[in-house]
Wavefront OBJ file of the C-alpha trace (Angstrom):
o trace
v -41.892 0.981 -49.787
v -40.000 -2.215 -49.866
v -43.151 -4.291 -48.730
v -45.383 -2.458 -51.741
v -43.010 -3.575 -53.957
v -42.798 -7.464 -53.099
v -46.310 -7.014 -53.039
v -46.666 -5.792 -55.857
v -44.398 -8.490 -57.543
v -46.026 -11.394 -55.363
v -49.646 -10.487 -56.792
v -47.976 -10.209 -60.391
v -46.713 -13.474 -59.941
v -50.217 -15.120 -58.759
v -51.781 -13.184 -61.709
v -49.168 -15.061 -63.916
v -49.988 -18.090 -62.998
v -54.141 -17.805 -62.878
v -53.523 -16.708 -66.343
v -51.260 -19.715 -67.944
v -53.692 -22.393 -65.983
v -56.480 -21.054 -67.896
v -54.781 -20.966 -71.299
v -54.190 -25.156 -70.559
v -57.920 -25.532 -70.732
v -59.134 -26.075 -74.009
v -62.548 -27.570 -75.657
v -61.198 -30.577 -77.515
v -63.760 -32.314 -80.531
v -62.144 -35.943 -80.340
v -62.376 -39.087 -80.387
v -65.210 -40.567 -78.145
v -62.590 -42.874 -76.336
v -60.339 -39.158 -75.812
v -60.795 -37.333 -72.221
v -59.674 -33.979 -70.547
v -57.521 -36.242 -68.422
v -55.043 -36.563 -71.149
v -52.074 -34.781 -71.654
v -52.364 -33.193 -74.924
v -52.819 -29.846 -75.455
v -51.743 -28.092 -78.295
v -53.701 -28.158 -81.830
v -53.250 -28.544 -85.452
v -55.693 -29.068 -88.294
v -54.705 -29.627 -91.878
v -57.714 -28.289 -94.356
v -56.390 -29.471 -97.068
v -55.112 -33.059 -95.548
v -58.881 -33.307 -94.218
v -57.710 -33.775 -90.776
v -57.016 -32.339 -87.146
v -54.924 -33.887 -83.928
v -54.028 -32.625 -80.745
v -50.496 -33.071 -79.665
v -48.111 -31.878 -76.242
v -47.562 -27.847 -75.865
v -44.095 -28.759 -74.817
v -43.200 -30.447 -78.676
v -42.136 -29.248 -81.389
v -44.398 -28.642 -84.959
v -43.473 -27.963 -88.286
v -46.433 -27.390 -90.604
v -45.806 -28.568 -94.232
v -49.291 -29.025 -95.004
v -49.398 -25.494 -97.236
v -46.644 -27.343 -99.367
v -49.472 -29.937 -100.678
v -46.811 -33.069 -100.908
v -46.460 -36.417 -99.164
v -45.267 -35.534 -95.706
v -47.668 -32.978 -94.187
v -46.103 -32.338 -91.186
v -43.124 -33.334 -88.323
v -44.065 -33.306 -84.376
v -41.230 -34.199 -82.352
v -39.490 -34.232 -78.927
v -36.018 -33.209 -79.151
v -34.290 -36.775 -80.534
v -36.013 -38.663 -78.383
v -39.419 -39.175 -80.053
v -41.540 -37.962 -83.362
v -44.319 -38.354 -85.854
v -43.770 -37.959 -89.434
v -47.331 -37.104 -91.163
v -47.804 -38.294 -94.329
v -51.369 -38.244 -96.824
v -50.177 -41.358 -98.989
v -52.454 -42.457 -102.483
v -54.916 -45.253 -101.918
v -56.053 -47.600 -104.965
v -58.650 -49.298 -102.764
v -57.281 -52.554 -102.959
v -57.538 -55.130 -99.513
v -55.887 -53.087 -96.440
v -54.249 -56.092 -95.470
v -52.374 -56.542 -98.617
v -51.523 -52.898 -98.732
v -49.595 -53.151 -94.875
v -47.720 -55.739 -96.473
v -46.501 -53.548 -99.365
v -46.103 -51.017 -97.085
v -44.185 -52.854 -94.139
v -42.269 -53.963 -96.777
v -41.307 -50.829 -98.288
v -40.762 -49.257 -94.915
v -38.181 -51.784 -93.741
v -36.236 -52.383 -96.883
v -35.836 -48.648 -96.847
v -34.824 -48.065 -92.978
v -32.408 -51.392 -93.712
v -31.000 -49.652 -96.894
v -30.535 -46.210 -94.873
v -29.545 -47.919 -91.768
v -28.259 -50.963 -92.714
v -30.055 -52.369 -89.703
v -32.673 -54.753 -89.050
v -36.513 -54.692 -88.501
v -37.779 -57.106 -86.202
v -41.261 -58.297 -83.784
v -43.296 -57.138 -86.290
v -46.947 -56.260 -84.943
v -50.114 -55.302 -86.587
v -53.540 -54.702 -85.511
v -56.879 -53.375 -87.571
v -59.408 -50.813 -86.002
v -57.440 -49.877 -83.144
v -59.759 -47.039 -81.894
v -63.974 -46.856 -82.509
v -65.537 -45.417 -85.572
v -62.514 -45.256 -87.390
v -60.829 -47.549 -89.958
v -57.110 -47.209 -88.266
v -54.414 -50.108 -88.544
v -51.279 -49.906 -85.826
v -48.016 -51.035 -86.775
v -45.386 -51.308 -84.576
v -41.638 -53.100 -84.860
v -38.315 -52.904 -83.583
v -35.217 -52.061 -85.456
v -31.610 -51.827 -84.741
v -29.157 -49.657 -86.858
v -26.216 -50.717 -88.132
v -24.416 -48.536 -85.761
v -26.500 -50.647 -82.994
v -29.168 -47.611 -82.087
v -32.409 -49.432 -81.033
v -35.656 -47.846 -82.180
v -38.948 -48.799 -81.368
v -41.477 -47.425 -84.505
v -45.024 -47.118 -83.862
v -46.834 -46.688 -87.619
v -50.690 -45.356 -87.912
v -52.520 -45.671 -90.908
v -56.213 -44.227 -91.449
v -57.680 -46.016 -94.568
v -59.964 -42.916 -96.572
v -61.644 -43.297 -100.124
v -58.362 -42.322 -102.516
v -55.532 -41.946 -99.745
v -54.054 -43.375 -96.327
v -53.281 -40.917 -93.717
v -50.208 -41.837 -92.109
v -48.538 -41.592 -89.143
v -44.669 -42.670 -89.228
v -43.341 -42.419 -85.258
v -40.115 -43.549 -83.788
v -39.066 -43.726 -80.823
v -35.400 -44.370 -78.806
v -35.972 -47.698 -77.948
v -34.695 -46.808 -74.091
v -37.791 -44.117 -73.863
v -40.605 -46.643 -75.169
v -42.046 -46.975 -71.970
v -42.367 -42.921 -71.313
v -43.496 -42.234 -75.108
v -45.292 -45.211 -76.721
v -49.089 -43.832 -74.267
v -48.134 -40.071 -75.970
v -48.133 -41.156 -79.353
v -51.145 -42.902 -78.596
v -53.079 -40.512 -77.525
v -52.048 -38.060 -80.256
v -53.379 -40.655 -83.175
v -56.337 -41.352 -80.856
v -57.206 -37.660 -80.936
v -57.313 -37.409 -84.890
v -60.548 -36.292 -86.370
v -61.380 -36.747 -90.142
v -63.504 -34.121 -92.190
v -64.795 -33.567 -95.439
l 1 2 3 4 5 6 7 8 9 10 11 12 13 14 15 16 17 18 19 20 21 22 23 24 25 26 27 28 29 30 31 32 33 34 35 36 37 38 39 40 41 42 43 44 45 46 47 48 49 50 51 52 53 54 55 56 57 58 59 60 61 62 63 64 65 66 67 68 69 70 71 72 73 74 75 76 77 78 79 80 81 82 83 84 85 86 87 88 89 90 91 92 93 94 95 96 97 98 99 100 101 102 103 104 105 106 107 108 109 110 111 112 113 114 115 116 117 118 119 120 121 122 123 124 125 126 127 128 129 130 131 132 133 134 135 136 137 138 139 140 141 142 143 144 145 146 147 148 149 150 151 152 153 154 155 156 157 158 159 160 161 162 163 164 165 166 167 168 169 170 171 172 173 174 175 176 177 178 179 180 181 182 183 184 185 186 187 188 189 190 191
């Protein structure tokens, strides 16, 4: 009787696991640079926002896309890591001047909150094929001497800028910087 049972609970357990590998499968419309070998796997599409991502099962979402307002949504890992998403107006002027103003913005208001500073300053245009994406990234250190490293995505459209505000512990850069990557490479636009 004993043996039926841890049997029983043996094949229950193999069952288990046939079960959860198969839900980690999924058909992913991406990117053209994106590949199965990657580690994200959850999804989340925002009709109204006009866009979809894919993200890893093991963080955290919080959908604000039904409110209709400025930040869309918050994907995060514990303290360590996040991406606020943000759908911010566009008056078409040159992209270039509009990082500026928006660099700008970003670190007087992180040095106002923080009373830190922003420094190494990067930015690069076009970052992944067939899509008009800019990557920002910079360092900052709070007044309370927390280092940060924030990675910023922004996806140029006709009357709006999707954006992609990340941060990350500065100490975890090396583990997180490929994750947020591959999150913003996985974006898809629709009408």
């Amino acid at each position: 009787m004993n043996r039926l049972i841890i049997f029983l609970i043996v094949v229950l357990i193999i069952l288990s696991g046939v079960f959860i590998l198969s839900k980690k499968k999924r058909d992913y419309v991406v990117d053209d640079n994106y590949s199965d070998e990657n580690i994200v796997t959850s999804y989340f599409k925002d009709e109204s926002g006009k866009y979809a991502l894919h993200y890893p099962a093991d963080w955290a979402l919080e959908d604000h896309s039904f409110k209709n307002e400025l930040i869309r949504a918050d994907l995060f890992l514990a303290e360590i890591t996040g991406i606020q998403i943000r759908i911010m107006d566009y008056d078409g002027r040159d992209q270039d001047r509009y990082i500026r103003g928006y660099l700008n913005n970003f670190e007087q208001d992180m040095e106002e909150h923080w009373q830190g500073k922003a420094t190494n300053v990067e930015k690069n245009s076009n970052v992944f094929s067939k899509t008009n994406c800019w990557k920002l990234s910079l360092d900052f250190i709070s007044g309370q001497d927390q280092e940060w490293y924030f990675i910023h995505y922004l996806w140029f459209r006709d009357s709006d800028v999707l954006v992609f505000q990340s941060g990350i512990m500065q100490k975890y850069q090396q583990l997180y910087e490929q994750v947020i990557d591959e999150i913003a490479r996985s974006v898809v636009m629709f009408d």
